[in-house]
N, C-alpha and C positions, 0 to 999 in steps of 0.2 A: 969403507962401506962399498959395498958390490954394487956396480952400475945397470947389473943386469936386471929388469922385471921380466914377471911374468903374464905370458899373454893371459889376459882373465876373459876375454873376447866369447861370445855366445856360441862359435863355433869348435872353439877349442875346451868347452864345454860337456864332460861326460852327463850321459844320461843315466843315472842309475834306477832309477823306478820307472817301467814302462806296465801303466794300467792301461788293458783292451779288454778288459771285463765289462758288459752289457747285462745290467740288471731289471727286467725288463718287469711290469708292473704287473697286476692280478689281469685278468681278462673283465670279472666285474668291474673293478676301478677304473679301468680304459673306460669300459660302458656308461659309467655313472659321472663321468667325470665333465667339468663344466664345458671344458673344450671340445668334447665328443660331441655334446649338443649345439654348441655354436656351428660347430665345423659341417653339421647335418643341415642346419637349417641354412647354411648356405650353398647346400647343394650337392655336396660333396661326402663320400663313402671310407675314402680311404686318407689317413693324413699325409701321406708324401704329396700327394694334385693340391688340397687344402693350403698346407707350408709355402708349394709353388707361388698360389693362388694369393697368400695374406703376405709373402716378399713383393708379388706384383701391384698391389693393392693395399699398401703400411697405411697410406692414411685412411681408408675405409674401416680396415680391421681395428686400430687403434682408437677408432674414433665410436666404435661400436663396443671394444675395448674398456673405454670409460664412462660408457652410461651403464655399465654396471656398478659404478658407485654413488654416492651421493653428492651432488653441487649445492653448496649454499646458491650459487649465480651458474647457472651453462654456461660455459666457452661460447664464442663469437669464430673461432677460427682452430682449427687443428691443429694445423702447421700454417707456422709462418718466418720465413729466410729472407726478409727484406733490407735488414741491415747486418750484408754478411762480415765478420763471420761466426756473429749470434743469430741463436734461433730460438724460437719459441713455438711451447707446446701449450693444445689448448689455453688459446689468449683471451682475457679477461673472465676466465673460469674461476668460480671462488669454493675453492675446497680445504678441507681437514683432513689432516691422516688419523689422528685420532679420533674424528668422531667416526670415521670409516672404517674403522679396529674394533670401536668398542659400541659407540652409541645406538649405530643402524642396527645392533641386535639385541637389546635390551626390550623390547617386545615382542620378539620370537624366542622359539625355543633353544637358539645359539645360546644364548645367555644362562645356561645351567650345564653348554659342555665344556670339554676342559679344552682352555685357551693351548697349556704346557703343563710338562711335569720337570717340577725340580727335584734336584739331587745334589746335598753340600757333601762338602770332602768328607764328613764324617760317617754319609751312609742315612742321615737324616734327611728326607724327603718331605716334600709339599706339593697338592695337585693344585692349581687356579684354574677358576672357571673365568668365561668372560666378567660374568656378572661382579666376582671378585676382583679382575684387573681394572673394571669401569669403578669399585668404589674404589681403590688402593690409588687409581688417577687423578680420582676426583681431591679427592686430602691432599694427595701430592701438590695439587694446580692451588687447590686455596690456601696453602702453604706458602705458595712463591705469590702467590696473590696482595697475599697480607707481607710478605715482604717486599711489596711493590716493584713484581716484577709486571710489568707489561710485554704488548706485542713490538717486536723489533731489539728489544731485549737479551743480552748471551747472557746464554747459564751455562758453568760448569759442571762436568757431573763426574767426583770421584769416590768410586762407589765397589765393592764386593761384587763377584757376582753371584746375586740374589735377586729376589723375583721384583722387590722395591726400586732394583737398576730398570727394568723395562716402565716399571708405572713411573717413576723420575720423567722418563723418555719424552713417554705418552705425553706427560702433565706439560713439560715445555713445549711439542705440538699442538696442544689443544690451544694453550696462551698464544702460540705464536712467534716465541722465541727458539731463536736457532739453540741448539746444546751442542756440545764439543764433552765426548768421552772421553776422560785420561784414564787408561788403566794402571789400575787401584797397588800393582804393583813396581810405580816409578816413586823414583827420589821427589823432598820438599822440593828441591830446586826446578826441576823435570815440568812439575804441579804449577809454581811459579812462573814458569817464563810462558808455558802455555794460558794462565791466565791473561796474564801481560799480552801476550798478540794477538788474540783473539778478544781482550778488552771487555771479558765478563767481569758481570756484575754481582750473581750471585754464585755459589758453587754450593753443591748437593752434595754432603760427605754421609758417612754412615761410622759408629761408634766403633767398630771391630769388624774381623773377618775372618770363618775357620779356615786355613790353610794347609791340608794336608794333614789334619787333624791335631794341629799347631792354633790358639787363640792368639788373634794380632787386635793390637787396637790402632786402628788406623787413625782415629780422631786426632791424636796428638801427631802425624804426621805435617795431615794438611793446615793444621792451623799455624807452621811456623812462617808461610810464605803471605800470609793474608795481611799481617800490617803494612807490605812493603808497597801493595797496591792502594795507589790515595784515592782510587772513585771507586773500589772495593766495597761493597755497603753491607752485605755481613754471609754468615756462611750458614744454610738449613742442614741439621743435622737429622741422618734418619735412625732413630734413637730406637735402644734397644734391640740392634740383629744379630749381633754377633752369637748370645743364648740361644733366643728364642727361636730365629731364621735357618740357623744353622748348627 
């Protein structure tokens, strides 16, 4: 066996793709866009002095930043670095990312445009509106609900990717529990030890998945690894995608 390695070192590192393409946005879009208006109402014309302006001033900007979403409770503090070398942002602030995806526009007219457009391997597409991801969340959440999941909770989520992977998401923010994504194309063992470390409780499979215009049933993967886990309580299936979704 040859003693010699090879230097694998960052410098000794070819570059083969060098991107300096600048694609630069409509001139409406620049105009209409959230940040044009923040950036005016502080005074300023042009974003290089702005940029300047919101590096010299992070906690102003950020803190202006976040009252454009909604707090169940306001923060008490922006920043705070008192036990270094953790830090915290907006402390004692009590927020959802879910509800600030979906719920804050289900009485405006956000709620009837389209959140994303899907497109599966086979050329079969789906458009979701907000309004449609806030109910596909909503099933999702009372689904782990009824399988007693609570806040503090891990859920796993091994899933296709289909439009019911983002509402899974959502539905474990809203409850409050962390999720951990395993992609949908790792080994039962893979599925296994990641539930193992992470010490979820439930995991979110889905029956099948189009592949390259290949039908996979994934169900029977992830169920060989679930006996092994003993505080494992059972597995929610999001039944019927493989046809229908894709």
């Amino acid at each position: 066996m040859s003693t010699n390695r090879t230097n694998l070192s960052f410098e000794d590192t070819d570059t083969i793709l060098i991107e300096d393409r600048v694609f630069s946005p409509y001139p409406e879009t620049v105009q209409n866009a959230n940040i044009t208006a923040y950036m005016k109402s502080k005074g300023f014309d042009n974003y290089e002095d702005f940029h300047k302006w919101s590096l010299a001033n992070r906690f102003e900007f950020w803190d202006d930043m976040a009252k454009e979403l909604h707090w169940f409770e306001p923060w008490q503090t922006t920043f705070e670095w008192t036990n270094k070398p953790f830090f915290k942002w907006f402390v004692d602030g009590k927020f959802n990312a879910s509800y600030n995806c979906l719920d804050r526009y289900m009485d405006t007219p956000v709620r009837d445009k389209v959140a994303y457009h899907w497109e599966g391997d086979d050329g079969s597409t789906r458009t979701i509106t907000y309004k449609d991801l806030y109910v596909m969340t909503n099933r999702m959440a009372k689904v782990l609900q009824d399988q007693g999941v609570k806040k503090g909770d891990r859920v796993a989520v091994y899933m296709p990717l289909i439009p019911e992977l983002v509402a899974a998401c959502l539905a474990c923010a809203r409850l409050g529990a962390p999720h951990m994504v395993v992609f949908g194309g790792f080994a039962a063992s893979s599925l296994r030890d990641r539930i193992i470390d992470c010490e979820a409780n439930v995991l979110i499979t889905a029956d099948g998945a189009c592949a390259v215009a290949k039908s996979l049933n994934s169900r029977k993967l992830p169920m060989k690894p679930l006996p092994r886990r003993p505080r494992f309580k059972r597995s929610s299936l999001c039944a019927a995608l493989a046809k229908k979704s894709q």
